[in-house]
Each structure stands twice: as C-alpha cells, then as structure tokens.
C-alpha positions in Angstrom: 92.8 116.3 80.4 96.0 118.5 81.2 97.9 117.3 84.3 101.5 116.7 85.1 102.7 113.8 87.1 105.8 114.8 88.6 108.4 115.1 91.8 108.7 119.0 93.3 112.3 117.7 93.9 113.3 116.8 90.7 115.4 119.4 89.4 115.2 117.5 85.8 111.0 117.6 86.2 111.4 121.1 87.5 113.7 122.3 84.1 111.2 120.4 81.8 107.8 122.0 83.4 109.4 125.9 82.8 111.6 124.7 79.7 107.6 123.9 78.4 106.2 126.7 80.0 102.3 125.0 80.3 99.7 126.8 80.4 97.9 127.9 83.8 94.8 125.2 83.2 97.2 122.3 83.8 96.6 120.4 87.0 99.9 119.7 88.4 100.8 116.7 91.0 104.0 115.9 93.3 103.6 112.2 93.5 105.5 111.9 96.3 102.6 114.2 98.2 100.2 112.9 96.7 100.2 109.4 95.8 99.1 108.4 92.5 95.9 106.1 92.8 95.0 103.3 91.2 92.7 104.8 88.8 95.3 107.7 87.6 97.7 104.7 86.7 95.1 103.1 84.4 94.4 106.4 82.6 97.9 106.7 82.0 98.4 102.5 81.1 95.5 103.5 78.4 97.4 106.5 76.6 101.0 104.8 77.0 99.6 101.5 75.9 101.5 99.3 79.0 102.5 99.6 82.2 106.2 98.9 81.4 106.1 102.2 79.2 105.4 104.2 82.5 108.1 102.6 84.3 111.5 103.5 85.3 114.5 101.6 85.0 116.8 104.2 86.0 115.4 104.3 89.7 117.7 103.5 92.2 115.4 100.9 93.7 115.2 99.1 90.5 119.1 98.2 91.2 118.7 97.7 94.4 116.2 95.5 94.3 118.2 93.9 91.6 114.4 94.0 89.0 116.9 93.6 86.1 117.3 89.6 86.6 113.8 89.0 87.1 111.2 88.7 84.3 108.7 91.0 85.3 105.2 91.2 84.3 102.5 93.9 83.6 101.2 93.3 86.9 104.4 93.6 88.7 105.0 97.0 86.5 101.7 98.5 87.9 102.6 96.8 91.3 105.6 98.7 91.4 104.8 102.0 90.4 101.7 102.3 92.9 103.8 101.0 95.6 106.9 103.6 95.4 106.6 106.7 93.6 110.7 106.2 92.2 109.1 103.3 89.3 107.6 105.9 87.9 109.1 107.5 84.4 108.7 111.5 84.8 107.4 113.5 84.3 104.4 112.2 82.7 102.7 115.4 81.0 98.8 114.5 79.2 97.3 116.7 77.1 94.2 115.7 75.8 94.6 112.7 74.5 98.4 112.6 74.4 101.0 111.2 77.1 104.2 112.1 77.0 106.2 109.7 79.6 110.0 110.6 80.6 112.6 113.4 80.2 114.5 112.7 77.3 114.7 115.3 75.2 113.0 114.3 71.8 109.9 113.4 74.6 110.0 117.0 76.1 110.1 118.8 72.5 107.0 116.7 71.6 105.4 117.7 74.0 106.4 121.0 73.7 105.2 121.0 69.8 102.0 119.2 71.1 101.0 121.4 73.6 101.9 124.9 72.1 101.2 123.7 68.2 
C-alpha cells in the first residue's frame, strides 16, 4: 500500500508531501474530506503497533478538552481519532509495509530514505 493520510490545509503536511516528493502511485487523502473509516484506522493501529502512536497530543482539542488529566485507554485513542480528524498525528505516509506517523523531522527523512532507497 502507498497512501497518505493528511489535511490539504496543513501547510506543515503540505511542505512534507513536496519536501518527499512521492511518487505519482501514492493514493493521497484530506481527512478532513474524507473521513477516515474504521477500517483505515486498524490498518494503520497494525503497522504503528497502538492507537496512542497514531494520536496527537499537540491538537488543540486535546487541551481543550483537558485529555492530559485523564487516563486514557486504547479504546478512547481510536475513539478519538475517528470522531475528529485533529487526534490524528500527520501526516501518516505507508509504504508497503512501513508507517511513518507525524512530522518531526527524523520521521519525514525516514521516510524519505524509505521510500526513495
């Protein structure tokens, strides 16, 4: 599989998709047009390993929602990130069998190495 989970308004997923200049076979897909389905998010808890790993701490709902103080579970992770498209960590990038979740840099240049050897 090659796909790209990401937001068409996210300058940050929009600098890492032409920083890693993919190839045209990727499927690319704006979560916030087109949710992702239940299905899609247990692909991606199999590669990642959990559904914490996929989730964002940094989104501004986690704060408001005050997530920090509570002790959440893997089903309130998976809960989360098919209910708003903010709890999830992007861009998520998969490439055969790799997932790359996230934008920090050492995440993008793996991916990077991954995908273009």
């Amino acid at each position: 599989m090659k796909k790209v989970y990401y937001l068409k308004t996210c300058n940050t997923c929009l600098r890492i998709l032409k920083e890693i200049n993919l190839p045209s076979d990727f499927i690319l897909q704006d979560i916030k047009t087109e949710e992702i389905t239940v299905k899609q998010l247990e692909e991606m808890k199999q590669l990642a390993g959990s559904y914490e790993a996929l989730f964002s701490k940094r989104a501004k709902l986690y704060k408001e929602m005050d997530l920090k103080n509570q002790s959440l579970k893997e089903a309130d992770y998976k809960q989360y990130i098919l209910e708003h498209y903010t709890f999830l960590s992007r861009p998520v990038i998969i490439f055969n069998n790799h997932i790359f979740v996230g934008n920090s840099k050492k995440t993008t240049q793996l991916a990077n190495q991954t995908i273009h050897g």
